[in-house]
Structure formats: structure tokens, C-alpha cells
PyMOL CGO cylinders between C-alpha atoms (Angstrom):
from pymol import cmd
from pymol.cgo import CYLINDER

trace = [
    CYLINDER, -43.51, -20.00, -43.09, -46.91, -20.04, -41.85, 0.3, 1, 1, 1, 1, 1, 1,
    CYLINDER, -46.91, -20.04, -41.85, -49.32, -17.67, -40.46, 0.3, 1, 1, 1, 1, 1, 1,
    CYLINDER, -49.32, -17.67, -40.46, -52.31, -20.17, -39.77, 0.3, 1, 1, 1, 1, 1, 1,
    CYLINDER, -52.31, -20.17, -39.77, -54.21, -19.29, -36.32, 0.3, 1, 1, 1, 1, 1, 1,
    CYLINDER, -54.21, -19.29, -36.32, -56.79, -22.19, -37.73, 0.3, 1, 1, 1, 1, 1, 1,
    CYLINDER, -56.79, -22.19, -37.73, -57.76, -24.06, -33.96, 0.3, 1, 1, 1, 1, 1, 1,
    CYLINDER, -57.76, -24.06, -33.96, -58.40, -27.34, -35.80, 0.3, 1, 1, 1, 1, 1, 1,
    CYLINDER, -58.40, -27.34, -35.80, -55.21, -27.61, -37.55, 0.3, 1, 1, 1, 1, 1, 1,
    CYLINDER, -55.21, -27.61, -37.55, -53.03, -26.99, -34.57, 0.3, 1, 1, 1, 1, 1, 1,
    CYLINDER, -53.03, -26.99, -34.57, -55.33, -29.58, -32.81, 0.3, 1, 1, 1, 1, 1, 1,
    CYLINDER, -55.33, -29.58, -32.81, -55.01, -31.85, -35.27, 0.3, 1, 1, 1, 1, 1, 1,
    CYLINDER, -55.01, -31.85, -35.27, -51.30, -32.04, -34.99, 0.3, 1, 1, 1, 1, 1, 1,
    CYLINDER, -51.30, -32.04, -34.99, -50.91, -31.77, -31.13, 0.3, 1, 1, 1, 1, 1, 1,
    CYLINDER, -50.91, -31.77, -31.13, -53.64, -34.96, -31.16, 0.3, 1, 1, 1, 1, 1, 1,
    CYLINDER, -53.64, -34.96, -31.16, -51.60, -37.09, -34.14, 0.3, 1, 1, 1, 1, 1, 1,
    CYLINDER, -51.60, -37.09, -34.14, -48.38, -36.30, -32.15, 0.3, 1, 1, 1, 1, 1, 1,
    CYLINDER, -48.38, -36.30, -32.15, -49.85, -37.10, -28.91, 0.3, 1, 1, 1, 1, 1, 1,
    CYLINDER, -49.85, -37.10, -28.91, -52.04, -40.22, -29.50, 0.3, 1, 1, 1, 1, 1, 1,
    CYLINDER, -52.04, -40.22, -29.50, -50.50, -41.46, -32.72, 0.3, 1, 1, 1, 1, 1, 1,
    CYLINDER, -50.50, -41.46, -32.72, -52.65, -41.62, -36.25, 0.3, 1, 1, 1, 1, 1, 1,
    CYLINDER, -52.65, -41.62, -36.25, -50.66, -38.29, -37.99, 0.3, 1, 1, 1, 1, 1, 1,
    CYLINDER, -50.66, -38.29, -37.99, -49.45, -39.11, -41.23, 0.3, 1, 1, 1, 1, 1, 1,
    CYLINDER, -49.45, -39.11, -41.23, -46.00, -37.61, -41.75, 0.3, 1, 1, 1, 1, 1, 1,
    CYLINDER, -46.00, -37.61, -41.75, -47.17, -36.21, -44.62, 0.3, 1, 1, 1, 1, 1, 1,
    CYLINDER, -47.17, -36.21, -44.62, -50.16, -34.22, -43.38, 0.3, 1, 1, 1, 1, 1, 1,
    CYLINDER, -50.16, -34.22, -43.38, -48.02, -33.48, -40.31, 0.3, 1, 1, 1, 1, 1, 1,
    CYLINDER, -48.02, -33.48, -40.31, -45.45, -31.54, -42.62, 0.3, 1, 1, 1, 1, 1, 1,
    CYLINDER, -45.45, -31.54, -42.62, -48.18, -29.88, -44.13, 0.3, 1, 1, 1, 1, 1, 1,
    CYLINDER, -48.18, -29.88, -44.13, -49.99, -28.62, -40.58, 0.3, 1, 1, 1, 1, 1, 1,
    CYLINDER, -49.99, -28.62, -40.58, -46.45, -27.52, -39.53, 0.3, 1, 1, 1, 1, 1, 1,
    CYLINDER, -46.45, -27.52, -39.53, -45.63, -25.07, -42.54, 0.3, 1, 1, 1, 1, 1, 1,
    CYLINDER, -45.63, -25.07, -42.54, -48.91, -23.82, -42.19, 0.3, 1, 1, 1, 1, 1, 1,
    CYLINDER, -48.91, -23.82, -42.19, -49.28, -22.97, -38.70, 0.3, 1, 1, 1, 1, 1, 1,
    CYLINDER, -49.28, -22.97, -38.70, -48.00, -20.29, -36.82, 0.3, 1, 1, 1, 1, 1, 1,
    CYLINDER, -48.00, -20.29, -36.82, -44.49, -20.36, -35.30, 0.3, 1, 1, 1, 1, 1, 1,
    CYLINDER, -44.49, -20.36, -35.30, -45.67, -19.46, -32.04, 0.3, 1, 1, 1, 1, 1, 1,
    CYLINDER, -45.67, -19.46, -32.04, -48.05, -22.88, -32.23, 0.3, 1, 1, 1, 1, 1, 1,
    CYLINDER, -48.05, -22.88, -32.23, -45.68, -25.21, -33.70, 0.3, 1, 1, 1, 1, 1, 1,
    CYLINDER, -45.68, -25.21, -33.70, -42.99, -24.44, -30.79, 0.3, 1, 1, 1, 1, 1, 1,
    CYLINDER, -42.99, -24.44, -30.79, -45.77, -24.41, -28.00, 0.3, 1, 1, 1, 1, 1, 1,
    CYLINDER, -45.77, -24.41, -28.00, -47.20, -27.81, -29.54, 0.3, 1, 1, 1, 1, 1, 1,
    CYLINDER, -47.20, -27.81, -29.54, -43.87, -28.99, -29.38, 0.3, 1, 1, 1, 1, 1, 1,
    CYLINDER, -43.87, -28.99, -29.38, -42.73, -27.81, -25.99, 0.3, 1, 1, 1, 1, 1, 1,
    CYLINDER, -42.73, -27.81, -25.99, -45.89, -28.70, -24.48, 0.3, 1, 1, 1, 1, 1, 1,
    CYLINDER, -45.89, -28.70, -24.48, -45.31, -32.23, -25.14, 0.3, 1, 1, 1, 1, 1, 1,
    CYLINDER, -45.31, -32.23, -25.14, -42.09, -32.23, -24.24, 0.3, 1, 1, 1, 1, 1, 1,
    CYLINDER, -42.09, -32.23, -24.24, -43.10, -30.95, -20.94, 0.3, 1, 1, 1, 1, 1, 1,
    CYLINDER, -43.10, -30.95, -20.94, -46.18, -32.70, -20.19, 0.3, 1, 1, 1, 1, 1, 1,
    CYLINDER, -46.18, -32.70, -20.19, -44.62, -36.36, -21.56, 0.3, 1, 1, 1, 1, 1, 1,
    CYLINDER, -44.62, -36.36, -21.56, -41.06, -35.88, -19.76, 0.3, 1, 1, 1, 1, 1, 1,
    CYLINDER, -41.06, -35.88, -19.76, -38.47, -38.55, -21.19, 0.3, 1, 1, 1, 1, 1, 1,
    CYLINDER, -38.47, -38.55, -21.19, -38.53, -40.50, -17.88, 0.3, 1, 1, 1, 1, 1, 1,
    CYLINDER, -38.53, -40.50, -17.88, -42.50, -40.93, -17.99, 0.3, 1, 1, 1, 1, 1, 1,
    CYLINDER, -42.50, -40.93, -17.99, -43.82, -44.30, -19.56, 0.3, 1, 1, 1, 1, 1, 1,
    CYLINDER, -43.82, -44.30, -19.56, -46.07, -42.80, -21.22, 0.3, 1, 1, 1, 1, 1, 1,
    CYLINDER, -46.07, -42.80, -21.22, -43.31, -40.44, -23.20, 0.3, 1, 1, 1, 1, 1, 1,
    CYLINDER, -43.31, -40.44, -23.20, -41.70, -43.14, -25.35, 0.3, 1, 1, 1, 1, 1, 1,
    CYLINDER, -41.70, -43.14, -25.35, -43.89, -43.16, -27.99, 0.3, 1, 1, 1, 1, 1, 1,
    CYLINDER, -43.89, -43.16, -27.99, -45.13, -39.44, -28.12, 0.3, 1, 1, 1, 1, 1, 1,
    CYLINDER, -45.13, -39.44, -28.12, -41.46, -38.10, -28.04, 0.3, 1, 1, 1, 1, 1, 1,
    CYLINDER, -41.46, -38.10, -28.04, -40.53, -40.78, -31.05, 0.3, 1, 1, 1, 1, 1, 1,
    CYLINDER, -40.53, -40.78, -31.05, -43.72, -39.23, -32.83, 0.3, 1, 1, 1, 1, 1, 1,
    CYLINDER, -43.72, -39.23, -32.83, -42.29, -35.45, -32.76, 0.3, 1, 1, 1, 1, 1, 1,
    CYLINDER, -42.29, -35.45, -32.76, -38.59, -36.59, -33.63, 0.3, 1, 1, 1, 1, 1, 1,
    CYLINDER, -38.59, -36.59, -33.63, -40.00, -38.39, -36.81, 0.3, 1, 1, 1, 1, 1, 1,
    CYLINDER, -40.00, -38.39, -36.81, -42.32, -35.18, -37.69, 0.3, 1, 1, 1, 1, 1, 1,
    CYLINDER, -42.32, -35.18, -37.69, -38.47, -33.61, -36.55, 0.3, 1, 1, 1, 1, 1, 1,
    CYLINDER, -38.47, -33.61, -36.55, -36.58, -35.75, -39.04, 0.3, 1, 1, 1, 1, 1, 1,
    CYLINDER, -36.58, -35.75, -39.04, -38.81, -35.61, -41.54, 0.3, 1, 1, 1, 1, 1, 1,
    CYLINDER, -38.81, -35.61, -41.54, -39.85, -31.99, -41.30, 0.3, 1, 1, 1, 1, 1, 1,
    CYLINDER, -39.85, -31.99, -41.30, -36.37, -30.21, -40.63, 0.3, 1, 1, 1, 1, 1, 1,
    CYLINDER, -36.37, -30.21, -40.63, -38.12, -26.52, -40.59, 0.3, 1, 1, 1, 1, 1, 1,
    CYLINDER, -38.12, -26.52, -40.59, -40.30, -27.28, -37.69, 0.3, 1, 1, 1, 1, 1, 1,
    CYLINDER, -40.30, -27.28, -37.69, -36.92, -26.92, -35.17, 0.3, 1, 1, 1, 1, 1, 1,
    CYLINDER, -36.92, -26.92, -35.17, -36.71, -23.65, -37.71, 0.3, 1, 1, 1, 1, 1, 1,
    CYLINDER, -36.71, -23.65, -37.71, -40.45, -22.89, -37.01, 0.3, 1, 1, 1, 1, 1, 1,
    CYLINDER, -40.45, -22.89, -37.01, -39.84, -23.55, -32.98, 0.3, 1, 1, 1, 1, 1, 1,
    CYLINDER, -39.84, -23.55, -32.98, -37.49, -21.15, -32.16, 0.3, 1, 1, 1, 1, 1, 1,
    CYLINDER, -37.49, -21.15, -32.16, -39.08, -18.80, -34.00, 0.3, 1, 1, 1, 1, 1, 1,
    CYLINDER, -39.08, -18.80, -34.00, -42.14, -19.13, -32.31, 0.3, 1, 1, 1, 1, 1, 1,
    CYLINDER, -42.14, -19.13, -32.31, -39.78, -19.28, -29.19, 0.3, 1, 1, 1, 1, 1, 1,
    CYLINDER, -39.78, -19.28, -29.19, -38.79, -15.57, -29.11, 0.3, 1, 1, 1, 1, 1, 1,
    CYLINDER, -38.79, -15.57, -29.11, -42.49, -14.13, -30.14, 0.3, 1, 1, 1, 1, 1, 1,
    CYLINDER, -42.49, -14.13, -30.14, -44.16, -12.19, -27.42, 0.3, 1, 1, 1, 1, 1, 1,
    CYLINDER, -44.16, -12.19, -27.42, -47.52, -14.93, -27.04, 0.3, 1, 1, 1, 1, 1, 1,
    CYLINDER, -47.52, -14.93, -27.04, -45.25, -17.26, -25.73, 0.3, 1, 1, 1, 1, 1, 1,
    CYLINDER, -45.25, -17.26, -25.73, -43.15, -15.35, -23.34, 0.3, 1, 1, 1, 1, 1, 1,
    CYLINDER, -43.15, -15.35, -23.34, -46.62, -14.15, -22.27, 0.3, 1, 1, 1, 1, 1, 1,
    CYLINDER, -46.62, -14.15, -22.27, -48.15, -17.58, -22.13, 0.3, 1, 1, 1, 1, 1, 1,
    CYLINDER, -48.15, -17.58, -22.13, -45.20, -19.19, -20.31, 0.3, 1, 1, 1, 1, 1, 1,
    CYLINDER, -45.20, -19.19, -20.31, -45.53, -16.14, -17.75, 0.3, 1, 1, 1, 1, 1, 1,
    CYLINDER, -45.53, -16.14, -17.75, -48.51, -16.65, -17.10, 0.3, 1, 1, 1, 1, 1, 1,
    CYLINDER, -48.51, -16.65, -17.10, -49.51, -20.64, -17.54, 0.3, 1, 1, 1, 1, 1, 1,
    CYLINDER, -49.51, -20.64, -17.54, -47.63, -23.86, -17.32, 0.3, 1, 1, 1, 1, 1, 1,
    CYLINDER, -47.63, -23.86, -17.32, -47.89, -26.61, -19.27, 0.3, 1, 1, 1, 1, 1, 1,
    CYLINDER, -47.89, -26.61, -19.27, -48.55, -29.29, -17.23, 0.3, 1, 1, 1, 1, 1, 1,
    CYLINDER, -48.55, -29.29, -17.23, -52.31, -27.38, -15.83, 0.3, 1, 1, 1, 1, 1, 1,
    CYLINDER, -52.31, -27.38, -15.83, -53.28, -28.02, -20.25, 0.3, 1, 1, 1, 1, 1, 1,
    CYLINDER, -53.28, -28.02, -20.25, -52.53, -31.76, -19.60, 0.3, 1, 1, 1, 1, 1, 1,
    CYLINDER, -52.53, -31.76, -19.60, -55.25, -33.78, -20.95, 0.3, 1, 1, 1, 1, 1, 1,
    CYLINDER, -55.25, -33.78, -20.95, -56.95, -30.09, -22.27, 0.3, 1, 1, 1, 1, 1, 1,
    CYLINDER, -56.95, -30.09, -22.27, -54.54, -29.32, -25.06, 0.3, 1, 1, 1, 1, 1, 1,
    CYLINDER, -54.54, -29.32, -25.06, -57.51, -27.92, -26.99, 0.3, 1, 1, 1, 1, 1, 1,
    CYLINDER, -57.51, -27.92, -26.99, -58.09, -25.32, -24.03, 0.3, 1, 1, 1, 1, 1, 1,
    CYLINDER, -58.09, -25.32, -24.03, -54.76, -24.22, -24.41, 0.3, 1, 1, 1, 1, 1, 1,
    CYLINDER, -54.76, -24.22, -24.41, -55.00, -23.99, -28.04, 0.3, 1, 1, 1, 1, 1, 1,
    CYLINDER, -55.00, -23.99, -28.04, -57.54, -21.81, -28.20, 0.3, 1, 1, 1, 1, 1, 1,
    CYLINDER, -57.54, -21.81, -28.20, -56.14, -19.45, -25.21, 0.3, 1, 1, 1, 1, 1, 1,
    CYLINDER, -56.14, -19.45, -25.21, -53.36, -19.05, -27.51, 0.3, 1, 1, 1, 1, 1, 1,
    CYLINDER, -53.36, -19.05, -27.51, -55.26, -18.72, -30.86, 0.3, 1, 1, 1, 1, 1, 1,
    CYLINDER, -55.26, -18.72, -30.86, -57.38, -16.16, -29.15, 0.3, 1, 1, 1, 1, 1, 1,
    CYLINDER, -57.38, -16.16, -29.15, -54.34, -14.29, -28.09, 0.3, 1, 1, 1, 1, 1, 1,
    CYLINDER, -54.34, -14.29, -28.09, -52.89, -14.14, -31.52, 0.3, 1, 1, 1, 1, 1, 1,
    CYLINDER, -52.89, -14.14, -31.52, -55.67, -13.22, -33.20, 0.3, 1, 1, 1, 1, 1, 1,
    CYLINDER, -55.67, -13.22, -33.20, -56.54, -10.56, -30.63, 0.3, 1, 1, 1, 1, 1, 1,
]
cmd.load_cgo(trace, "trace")
């Protein structure tokens, strides 16, 4: 399990999951470094922003099953990061869809929480 708060690595995922370019590899490695509570907001975010009926969604959505599939303790790593207290604060307090095209801001809001 990882503890990683590192900005640029959960960046680096979110942006090869969102816009393609992430090898599997070095997406298995970001995910069992990072925090719990970033894998499962990375995750849900782009579930929620890229909603299965958007045309945009296909190929984003097939990027996180793959990292999924090939990476079976990132679903592990998600609902961990599920029941911590940053997200039930973040989803309290912010949606996803206002971090649409500004996944870094909402990276480092939550970076900055967990490190506070």
C-alpha cells in the first residue's frame, strides 16, 4: 500500500488515464505508490466527470479498466481511500464536475489536505 502525497505522481496518472500516453506498467507503479485516498478520487473523478453516456468517455473509461485489469489492487486501493475522512470531506464540500479540465487544482486541494 502506498502513502505517496507526491502532486506529480498523482497527476501523472489522472493525465495518462485521462488523455492516453500511461504505460500500464508505470501506471501500476503510480497506483501502489500513491495514497488510497488519491487513487479512489482519481478514479471516481473520472468516472464522474467522463459519464459512460458522454462521447468523450469511451476511451478514458477503457483506460482505467485496463489499469483495473491489469492492476487488481487499485479497486483494493479505491475503497480504501473511499472510507478515509479527506474524501468524505472533499465530496462534502466539492464536486467533481467544478475540477473538470483543472484536475491538478483538485490534486493539490487534496494533497494539501492530507498533508495538513
Amino acid at each position: 500500500m502506498g502513502t505517496s502525497t507526491d502532486k506529480n505522481q498523482a497527476l501523472r496518472l489522472l493525465n495518462g488515464l485521462e488523455m492516453g500516453g500511461l504505460d500500464p506498467a508505470e501506471g501500476r507503479v503510480l497506483v501502489e505508490d500513491l495514497d488510497p485516498v488519491l487513487v479512489h478520487l482519481i478514479v471516481r473523478f473520472l468516472r464522474d466527470v467522463y459519464p459512460i453516456h458522454a462521447p468523450a468517455a469511451g476511451p478514458v473509461l477503457e483506460r482505467v479498466v485496463a489499469l483495473t485489469n491489469a492492476t487488481p489492487e487499485i479497486v483494493a486501493l479505491a475503497k480504501e481511500g473511499e472510507t478515509d475522512p479527506i474524501t468524505s470531506w472533499f465530496v462534502s464540500e466539492h464536486t467533481f464536475g467544478e475540477f473538470r479540465g483543472r484536475g491538478d487544482a483538485m490534486l493539490a486541494l487534496v494533497v494539501d489536505k492530507l498533508e495538513s
